[in-house]
MOPAC internal coordinates of N, CA, C and O (Angstrom, degrees):
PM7 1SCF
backbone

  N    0.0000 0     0.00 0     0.00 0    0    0    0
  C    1.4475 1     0.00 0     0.00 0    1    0    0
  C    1.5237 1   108.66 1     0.00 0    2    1    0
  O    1.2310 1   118.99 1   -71.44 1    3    2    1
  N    1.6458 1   119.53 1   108.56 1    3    2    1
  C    1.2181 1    97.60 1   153.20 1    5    3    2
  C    1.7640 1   136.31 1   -80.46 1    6    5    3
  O    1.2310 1   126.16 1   -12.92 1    7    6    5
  N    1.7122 1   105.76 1   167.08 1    7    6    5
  C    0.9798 1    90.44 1  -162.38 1    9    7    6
  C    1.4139 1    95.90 1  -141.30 1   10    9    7
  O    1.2310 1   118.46 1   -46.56 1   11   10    9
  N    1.7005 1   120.54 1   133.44 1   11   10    9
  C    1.3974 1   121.84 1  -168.65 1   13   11   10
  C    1.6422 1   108.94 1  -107.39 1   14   13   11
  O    1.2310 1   116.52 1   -31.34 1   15   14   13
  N    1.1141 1   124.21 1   148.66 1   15   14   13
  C    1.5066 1   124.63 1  -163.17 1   17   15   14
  C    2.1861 1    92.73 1  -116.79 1   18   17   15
  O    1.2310 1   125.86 1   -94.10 1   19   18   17
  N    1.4817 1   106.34 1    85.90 1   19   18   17
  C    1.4930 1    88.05 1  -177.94 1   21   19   18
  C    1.6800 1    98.88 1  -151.98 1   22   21   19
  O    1.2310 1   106.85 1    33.87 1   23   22   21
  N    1.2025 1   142.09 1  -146.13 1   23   22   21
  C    1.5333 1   140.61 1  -119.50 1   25   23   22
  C    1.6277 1   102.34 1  -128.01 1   26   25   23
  O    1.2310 1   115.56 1   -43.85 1   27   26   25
  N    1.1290 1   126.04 1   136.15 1   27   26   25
  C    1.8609 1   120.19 1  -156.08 1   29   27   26
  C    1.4317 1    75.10 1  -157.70 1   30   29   27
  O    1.2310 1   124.31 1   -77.94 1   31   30   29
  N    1.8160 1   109.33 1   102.06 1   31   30   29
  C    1.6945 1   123.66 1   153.25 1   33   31   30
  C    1.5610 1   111.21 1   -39.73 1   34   33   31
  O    1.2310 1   122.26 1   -37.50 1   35   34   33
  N    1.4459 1   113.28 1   142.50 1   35   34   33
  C    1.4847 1   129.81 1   166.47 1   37   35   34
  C    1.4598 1   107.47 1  -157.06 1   38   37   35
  O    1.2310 1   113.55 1   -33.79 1   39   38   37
  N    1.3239 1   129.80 1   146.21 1   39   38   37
  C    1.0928 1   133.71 1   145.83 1   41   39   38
  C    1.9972 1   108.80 1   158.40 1   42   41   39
  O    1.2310 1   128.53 1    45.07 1   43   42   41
  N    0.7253 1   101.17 1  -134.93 1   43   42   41
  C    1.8783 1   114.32 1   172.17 1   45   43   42
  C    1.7768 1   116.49 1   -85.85 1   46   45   43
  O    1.2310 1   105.32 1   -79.51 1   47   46   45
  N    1.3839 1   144.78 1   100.49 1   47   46   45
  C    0.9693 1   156.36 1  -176.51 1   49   47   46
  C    1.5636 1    98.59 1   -58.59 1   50   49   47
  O    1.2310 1   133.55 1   112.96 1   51   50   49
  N    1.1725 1    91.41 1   -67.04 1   51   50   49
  C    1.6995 1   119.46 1  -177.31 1   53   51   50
  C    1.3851 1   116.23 1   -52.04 1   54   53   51
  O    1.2310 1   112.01 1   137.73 1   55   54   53
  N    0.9800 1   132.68 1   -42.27 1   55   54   53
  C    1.8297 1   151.45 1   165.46 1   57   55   54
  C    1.4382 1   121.69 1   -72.48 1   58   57   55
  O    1.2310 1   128.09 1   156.02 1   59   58   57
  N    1.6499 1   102.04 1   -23.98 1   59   58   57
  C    1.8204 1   113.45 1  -172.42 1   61   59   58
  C    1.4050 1   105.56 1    55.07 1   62   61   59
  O    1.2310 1   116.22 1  -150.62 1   63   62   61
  N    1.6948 1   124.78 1    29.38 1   63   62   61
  C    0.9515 1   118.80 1  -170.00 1   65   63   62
  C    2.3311 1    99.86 1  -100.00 1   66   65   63
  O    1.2310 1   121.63 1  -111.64 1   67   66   65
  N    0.9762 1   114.49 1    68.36 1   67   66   65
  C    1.0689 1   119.40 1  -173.37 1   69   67   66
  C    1.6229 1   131.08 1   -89.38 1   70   69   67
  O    1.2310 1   125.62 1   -52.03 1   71   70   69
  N    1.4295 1   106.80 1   127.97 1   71   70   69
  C    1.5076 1   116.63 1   172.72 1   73   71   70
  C    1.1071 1   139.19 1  -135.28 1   74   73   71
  O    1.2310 1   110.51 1   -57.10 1   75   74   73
  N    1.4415 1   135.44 1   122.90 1   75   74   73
  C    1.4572 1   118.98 1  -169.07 1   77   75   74
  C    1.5663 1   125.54 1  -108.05 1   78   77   75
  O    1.2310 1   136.80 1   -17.33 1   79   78   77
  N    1.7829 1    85.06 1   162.67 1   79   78   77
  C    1.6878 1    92.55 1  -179.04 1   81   79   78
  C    1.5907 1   105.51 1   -78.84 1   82   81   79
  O    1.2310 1   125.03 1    -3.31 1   83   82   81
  N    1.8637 1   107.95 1   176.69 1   83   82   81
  C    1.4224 1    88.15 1  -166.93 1   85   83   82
  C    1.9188 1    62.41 1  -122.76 1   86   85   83
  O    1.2310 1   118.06 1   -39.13 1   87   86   85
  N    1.7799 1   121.31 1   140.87 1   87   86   85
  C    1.1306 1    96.61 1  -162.31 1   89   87   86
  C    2.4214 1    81.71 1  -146.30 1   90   89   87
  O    1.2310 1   139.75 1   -32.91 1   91   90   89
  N    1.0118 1    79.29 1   147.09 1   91   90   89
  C    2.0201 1    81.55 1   170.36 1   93   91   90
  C    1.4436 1    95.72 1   -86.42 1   94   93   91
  O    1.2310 1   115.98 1   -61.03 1   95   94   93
  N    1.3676 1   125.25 1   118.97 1   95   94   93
  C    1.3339 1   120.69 1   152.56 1   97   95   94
  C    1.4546 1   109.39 1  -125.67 1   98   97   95
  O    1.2310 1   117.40 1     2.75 1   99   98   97
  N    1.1677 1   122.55 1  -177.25 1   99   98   97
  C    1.3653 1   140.33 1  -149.04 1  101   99   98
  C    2.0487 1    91.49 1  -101.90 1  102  101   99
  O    1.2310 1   121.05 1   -34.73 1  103  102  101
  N    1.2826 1   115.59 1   145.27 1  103  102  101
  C    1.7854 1   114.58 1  -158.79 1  105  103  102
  C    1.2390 1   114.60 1   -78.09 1  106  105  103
  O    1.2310 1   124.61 1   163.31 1  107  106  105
  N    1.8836 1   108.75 1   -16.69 1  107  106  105
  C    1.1104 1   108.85 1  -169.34 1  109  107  106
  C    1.6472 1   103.58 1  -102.92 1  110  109  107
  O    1.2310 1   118.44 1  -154.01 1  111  110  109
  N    1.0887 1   120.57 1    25.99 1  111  110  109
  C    1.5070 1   122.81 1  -172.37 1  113  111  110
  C    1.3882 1   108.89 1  -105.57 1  114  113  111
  O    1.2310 1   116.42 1   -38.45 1  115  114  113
  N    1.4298 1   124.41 1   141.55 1  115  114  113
  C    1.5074 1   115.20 1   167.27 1  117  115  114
  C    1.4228 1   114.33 1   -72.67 1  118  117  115
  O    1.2310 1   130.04 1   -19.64 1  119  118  117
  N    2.1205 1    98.24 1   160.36 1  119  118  117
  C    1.4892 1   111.72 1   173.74 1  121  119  118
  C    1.3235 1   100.58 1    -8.94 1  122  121  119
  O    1.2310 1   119.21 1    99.65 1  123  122  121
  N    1.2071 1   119.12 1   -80.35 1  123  122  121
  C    2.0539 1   121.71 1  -132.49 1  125  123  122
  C    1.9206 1    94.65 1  -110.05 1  126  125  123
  O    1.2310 1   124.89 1  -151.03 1  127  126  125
  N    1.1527 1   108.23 1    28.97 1  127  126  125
  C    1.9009 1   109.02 1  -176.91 1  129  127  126
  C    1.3294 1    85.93 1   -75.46 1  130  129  127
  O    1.2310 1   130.54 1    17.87 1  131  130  129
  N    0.9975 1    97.28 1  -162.13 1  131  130  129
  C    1.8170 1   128.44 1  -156.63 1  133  131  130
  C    1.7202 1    92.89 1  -104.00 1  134  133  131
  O    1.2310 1   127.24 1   -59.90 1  135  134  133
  N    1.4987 1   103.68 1   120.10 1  135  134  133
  C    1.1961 1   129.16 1  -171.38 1  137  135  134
  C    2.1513 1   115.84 1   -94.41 1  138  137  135
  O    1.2310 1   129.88 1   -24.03 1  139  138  137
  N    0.8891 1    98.56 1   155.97 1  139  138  137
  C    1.6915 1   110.13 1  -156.35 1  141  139  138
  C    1.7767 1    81.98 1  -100.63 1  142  141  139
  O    1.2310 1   113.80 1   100.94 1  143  142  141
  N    0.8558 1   129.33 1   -79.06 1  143  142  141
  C    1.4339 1   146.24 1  -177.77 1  145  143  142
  C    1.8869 1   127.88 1  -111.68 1  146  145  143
  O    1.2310 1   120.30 1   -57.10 1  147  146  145
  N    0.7680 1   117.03 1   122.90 1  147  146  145
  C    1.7588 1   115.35 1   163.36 1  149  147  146
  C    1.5008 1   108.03 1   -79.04 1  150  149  147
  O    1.2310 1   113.54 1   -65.21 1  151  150  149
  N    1.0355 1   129.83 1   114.79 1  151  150  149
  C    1.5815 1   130.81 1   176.78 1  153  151  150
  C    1.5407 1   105.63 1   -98.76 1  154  153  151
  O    1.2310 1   109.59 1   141.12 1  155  154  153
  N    1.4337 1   137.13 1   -38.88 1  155  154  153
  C    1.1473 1   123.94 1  -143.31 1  157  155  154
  C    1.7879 1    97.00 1  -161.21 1  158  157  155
  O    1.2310 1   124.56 1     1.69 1  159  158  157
  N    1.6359 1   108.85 1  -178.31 1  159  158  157
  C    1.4852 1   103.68 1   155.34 1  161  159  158
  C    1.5016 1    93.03 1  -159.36 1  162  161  159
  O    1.2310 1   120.42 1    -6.77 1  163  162  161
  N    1.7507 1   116.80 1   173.23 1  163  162  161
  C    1.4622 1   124.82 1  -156.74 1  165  163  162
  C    1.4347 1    89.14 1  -147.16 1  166  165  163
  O    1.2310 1   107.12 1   -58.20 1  167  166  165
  N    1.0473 1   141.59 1   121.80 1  167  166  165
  C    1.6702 1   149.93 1   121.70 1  169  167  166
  C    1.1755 1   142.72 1   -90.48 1  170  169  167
  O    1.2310 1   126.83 1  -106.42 1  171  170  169
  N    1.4974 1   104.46 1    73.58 1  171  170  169
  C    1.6067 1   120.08 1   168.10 1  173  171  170
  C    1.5927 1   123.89 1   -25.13 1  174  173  171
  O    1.2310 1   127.63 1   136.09 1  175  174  173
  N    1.5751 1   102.91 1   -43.91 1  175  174  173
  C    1.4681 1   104.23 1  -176.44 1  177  175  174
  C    1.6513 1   108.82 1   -68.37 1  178  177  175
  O    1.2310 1   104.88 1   148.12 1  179  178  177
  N    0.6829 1   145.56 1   -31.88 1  179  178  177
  C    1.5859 1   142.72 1   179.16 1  181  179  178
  C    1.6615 1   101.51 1   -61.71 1  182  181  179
  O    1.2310 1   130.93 1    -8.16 1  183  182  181
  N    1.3393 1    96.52 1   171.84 1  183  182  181
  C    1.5541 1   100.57 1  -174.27 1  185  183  182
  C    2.0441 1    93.15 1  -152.35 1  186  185  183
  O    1.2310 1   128.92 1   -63.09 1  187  186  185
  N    1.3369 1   100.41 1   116.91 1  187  186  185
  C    1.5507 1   151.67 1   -30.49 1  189  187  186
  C    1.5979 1   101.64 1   -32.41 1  190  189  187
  O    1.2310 1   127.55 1   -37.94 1  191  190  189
  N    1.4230 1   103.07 1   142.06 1  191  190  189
  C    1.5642 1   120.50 1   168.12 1  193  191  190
  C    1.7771 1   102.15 1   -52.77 1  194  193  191
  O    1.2310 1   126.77 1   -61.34 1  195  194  193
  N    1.6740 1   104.58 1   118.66 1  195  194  193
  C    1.5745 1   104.15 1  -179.60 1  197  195  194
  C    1.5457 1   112.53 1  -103.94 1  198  197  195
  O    1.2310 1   129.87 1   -42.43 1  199  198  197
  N    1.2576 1    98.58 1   137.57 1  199  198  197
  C    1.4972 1   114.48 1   169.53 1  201  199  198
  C    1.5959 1   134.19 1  -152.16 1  202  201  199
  O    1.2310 1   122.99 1   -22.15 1  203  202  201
  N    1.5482 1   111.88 1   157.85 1  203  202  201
  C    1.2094 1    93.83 1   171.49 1  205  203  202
  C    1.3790 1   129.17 1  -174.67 1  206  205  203
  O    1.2310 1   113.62 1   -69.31 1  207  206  205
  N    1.1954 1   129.67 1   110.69 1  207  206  205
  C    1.0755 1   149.48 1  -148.74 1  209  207  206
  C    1.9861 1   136.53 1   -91.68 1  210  209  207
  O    1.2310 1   116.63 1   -42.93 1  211  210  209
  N    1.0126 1   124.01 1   137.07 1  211  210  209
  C    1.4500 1   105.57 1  -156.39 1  213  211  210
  C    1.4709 1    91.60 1   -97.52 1  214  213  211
  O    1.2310 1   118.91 1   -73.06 1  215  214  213
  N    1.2324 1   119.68 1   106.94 1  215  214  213
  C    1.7949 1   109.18 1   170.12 1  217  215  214
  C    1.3961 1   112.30 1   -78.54 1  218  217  215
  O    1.2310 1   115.33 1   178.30 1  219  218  217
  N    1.2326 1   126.46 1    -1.70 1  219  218  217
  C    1.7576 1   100.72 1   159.21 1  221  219  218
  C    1.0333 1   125.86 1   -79.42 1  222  221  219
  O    1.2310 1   121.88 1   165.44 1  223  222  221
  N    1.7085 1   114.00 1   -14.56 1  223  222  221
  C    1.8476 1   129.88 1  -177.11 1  225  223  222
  C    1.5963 1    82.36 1   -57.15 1  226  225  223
  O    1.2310 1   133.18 1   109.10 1  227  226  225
  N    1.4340 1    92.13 1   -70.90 1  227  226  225
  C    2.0140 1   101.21 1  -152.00 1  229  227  226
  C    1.4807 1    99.27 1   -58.09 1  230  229  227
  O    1.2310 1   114.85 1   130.43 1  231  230  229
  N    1.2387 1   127.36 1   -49.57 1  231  230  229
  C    1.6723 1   113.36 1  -172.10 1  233  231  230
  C    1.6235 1   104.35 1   -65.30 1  234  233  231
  O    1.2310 1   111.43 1  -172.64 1  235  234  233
  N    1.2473 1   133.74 1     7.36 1  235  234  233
  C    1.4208 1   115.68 1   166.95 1  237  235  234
  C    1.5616 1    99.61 1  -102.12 1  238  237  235
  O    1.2310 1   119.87 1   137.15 1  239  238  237
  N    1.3491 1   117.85 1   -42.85 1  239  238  237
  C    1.4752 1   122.77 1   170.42 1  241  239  238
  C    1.7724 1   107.03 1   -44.58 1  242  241  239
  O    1.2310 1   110.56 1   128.40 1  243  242  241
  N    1.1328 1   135.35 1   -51.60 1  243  242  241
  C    1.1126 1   125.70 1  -170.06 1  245  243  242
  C    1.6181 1   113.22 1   -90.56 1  246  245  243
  O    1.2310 1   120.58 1   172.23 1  247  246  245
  N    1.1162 1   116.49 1    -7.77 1  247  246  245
  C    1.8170 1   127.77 1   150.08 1  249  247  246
  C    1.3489 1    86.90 1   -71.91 1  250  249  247
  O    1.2310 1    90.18 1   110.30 1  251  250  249
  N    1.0257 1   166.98 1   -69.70 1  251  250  249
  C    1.7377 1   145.20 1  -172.31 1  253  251  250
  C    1.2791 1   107.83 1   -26.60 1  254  253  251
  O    1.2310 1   127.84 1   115.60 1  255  254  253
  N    1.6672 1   102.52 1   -64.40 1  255  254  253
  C    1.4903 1   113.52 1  -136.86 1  257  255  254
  C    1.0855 1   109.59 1   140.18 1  258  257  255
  O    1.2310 1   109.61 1  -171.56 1  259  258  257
  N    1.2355 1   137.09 1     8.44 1  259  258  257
  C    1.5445 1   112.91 1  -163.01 1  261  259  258
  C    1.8930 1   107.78 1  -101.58 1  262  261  259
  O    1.2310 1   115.41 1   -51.62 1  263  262  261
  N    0.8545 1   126.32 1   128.38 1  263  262  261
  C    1.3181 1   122.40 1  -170.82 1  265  263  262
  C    1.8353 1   110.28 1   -89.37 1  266  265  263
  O    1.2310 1   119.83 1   -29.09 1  267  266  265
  N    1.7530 1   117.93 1   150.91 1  267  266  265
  C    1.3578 1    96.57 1  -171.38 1  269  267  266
  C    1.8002 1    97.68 1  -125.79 1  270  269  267
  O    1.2310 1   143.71 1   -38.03 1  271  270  269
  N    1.6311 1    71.54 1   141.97 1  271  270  269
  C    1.9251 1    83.03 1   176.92 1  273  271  270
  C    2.1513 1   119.66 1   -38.18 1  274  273  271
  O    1.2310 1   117.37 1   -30.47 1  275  274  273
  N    1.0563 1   122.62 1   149.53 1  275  274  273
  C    1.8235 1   114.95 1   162.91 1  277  275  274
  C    1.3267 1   125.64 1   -41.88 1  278  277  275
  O    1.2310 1   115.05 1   153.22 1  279  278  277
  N    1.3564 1   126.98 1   -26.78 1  279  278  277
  C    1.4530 1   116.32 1  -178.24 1  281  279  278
  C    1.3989 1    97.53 1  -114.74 1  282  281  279
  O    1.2310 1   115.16 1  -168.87 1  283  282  281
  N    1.4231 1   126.79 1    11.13 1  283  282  281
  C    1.5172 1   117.58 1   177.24 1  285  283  282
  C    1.8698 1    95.87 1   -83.80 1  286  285  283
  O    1.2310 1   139.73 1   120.24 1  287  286  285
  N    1.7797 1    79.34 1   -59.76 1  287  286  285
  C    1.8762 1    86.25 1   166.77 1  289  287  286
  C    1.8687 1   128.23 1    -6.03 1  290  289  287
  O    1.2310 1   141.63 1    91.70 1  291  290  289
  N    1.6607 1    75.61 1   -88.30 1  291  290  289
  C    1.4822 1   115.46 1  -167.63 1  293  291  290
  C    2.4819 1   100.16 1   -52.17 1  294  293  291
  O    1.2310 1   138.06 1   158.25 1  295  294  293
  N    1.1567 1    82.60 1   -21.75 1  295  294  293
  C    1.7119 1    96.74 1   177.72 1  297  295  294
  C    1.4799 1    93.62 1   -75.53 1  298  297  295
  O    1.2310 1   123.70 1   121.98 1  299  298  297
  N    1.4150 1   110.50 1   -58.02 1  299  298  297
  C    1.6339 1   110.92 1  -141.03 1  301  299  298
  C    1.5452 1    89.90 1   -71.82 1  302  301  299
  O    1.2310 1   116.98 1   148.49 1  303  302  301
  N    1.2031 1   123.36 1   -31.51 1  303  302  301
  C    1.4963 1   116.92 1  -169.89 1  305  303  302
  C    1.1013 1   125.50 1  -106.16 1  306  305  303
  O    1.2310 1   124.60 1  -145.29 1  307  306  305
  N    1.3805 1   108.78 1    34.71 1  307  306  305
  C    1.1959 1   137.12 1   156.35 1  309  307  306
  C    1.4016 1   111.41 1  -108.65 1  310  309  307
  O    1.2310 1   123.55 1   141.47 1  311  310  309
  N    1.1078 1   110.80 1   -38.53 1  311  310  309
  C    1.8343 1   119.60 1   167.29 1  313  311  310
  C    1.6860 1    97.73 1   -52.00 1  314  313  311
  O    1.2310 1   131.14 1   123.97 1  315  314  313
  N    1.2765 1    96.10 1   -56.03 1  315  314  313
  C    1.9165 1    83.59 1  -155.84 1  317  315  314
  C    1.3264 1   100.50 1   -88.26 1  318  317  315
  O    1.2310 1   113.02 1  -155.46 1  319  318  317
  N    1.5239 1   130.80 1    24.54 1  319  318  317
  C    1.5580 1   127.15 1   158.85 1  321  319  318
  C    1.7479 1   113.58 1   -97.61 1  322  321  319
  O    1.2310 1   122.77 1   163.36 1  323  322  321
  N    0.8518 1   112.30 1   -16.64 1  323  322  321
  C    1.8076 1   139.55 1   143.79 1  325  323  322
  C    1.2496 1   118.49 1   -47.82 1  326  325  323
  O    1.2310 1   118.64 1   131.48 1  327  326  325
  N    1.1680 1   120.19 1   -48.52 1  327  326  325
  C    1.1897 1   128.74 1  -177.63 1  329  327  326
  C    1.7752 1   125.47 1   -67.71 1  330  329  327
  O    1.2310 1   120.10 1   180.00 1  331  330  329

């Protein structure tokens, strides 16, 4: 099974008030399918944009195999320049 580590919409439809989880799911699953793990979350609407992510989830996920979407990336390595 592959498995992709990238961005799963949540929040208010109705409000457009939207935020996502950062979640490992399986490659062949849609956006919002049924998720393997929650690793993280992202909120654009805040100002600074808040987020935050568990890098031991994803560094065991990517000892699998699991490959991660560009803005999961571009998140995570910003997490671990924080660090």
């Amino acid at each position: 099974m592959e498995v992709k580590i990238r961005m799963q919409r949540a929040g208010d439809p109705a409000q457009k008030n939207y935020n996502w989880r950062i979640v490992a799911i399986s490659k062949c699953r849609a956006r919002d399918g049924k998720v393997l793990e929650i690793v993280g979350h992202y909120d654009p609407a805040k100002k600074p944009a808040a987020y935050k992510l568990d890098t031991a989830k994803i560094e065991k996920w990517i000892k699998n195999g699991a490959q991660m979407s560009d803005t999961v990336r571009t998140l995570y390595n910003k997490t671990k320049k924080q660090k």
